[in-house]
N, C-alpha and C positions, 0 to 999 in steps of 0.2 A: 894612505900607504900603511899608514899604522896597524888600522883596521884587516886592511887584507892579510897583516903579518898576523896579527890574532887569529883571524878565524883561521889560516891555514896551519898555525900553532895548535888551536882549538882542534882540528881534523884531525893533524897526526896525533896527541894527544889520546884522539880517541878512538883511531886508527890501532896506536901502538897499545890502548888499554883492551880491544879487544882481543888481540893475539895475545896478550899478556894472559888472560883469562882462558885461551883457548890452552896455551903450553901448559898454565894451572891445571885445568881439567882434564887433559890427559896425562900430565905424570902423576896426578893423584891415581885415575884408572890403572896407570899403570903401577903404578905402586901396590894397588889393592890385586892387582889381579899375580903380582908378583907373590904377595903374603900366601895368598890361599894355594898357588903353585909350588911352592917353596916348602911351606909350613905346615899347612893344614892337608897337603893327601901325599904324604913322605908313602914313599914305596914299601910292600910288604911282602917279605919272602913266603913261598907257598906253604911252607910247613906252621906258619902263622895266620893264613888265612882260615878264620871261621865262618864266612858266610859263605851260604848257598850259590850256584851259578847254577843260573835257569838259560834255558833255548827252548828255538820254538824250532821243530821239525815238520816241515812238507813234505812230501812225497807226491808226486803223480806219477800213474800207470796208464798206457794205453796199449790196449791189444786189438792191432787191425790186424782185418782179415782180406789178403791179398792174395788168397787165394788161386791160380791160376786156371784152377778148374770150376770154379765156381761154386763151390760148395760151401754152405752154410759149418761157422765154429761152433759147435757145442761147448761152452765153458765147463769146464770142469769144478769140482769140489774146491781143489787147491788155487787155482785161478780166480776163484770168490772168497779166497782167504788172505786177512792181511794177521802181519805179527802184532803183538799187544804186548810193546815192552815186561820184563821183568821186573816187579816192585822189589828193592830189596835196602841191608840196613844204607847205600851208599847213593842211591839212586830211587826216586820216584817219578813214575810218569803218568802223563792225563792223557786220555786221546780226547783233544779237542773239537774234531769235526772231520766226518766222512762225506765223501756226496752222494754215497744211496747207508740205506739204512742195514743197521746190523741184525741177520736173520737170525743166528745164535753164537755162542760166548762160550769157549769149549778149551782143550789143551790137546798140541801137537802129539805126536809117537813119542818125541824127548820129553815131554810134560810142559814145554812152554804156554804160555794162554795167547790163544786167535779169535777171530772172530770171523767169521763168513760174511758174507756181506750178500742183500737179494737183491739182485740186479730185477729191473720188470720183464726182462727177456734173458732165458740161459743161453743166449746162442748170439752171435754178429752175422750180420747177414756179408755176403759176398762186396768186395768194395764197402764197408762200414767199418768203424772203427767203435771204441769205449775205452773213455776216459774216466780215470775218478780220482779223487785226492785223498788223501788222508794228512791229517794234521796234529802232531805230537805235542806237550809240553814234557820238557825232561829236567826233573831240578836234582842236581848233583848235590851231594854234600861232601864237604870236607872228609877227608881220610886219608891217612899216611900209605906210601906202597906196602906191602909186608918186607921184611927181610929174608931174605934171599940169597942164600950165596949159594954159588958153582959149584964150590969143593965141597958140600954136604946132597949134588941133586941127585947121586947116583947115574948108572948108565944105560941103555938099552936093553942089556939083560933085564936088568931090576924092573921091568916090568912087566907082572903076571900077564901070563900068555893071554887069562878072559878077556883081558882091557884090550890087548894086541887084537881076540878076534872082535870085540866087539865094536871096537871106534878105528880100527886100519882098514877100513874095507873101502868100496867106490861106494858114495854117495852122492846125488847131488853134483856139486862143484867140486870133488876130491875123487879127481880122475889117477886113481892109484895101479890100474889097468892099462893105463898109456905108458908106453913105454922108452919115448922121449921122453915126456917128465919124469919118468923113474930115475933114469940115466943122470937128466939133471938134478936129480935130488940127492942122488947118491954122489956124482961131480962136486956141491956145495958142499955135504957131510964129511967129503974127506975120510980120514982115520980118527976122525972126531966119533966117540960113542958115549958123550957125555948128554944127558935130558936135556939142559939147559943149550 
């Protein structure tokens, strides 16, 4: 009788010594992982960040040709041309991979840099499509906003008529000829005729 009180003495014993070790080792982990949380990456407001913040930018394009009549797309100039961010003091970017090759490396009407791209066919044939990727890296650097205030932007007057004819006009996506968006543009603006 004795004996079976031992060893079942002896069992819990070693029962009880292995939870003992198991509640040890996690509140050590959790103690260490409290320190580095706590201590070691204390939050820092933006205007104190100095390091760079990089991404990585995808794109994919496809242009099917669904056609109804069946006729073959001629791609055009601008449809083989992708944008080629801006390098500047607050921004730099890689183009990391395209999936056809760059035919030449040029800058837009605005002076931005593109690059064309040679597809081995300029055209899609009827029910075909064309897919490509392009793949960015962008590494931002630190920099304050500028200062800015309202009561120094000046109004709509104040600015020369050349700027008015040369950037208010329809381009692209700035359907300034439509005349629901005018309506609504002028609804939002109000008797507001401040820049800002």
């Amino acid at each position: 009788m004795v004996g079976k009180l031992s060893e079942r003495s002896a069992s819990k014993n070693t029962y009880l010594l292995f939870w003992f070790k198991v509640i040890l080792v996690s509140l050590l982990l959790l103690s260490v992982s409290s320190y580095f949380l706590l201590f070691q990456y204390s939050p820092i407001s933006p205007e104190k960040t100095s390091a760079n913040r990089s991404f990585i930018v995808k794109v994919t394009f496809t242009f099917e040709n669904d056609n109804p009549q069946w006729e073959y797309w001629n791609l055009s100039h601008e449809e083989r041309t992708i944008g080629l961010f801006m390098n500047n003091a607050w921004q730099t970017v890689y183009l990391l991979n395209v999936s056809y090759p760059i035919d030449k490396i040029q800058r837009d009407i605005d002076g931005n840099p593109v690059a064309t791209l040679y597809f081995p066919k300029n055209f899609i044939a009827p029910g075909k499509n064309l897919t490509y990727q392009v793949t960015y890296r962008i590494i931002l650097k630190p920099r304050l906003p500028p200062s800015i205030s309202e009561s120094y932007s000046g109004t709509l007057n104040d600015i020369p008529a050349s700027l008015k004819n040369l950037y208010c006009r329809e381009a692209g996506p700035w359907q300034v000829t439509n005349k629901q968006l005018r309506n609504l543009a002028f609804k939002i603006k109000g008797d507001d005729t401040n820049i800002l």
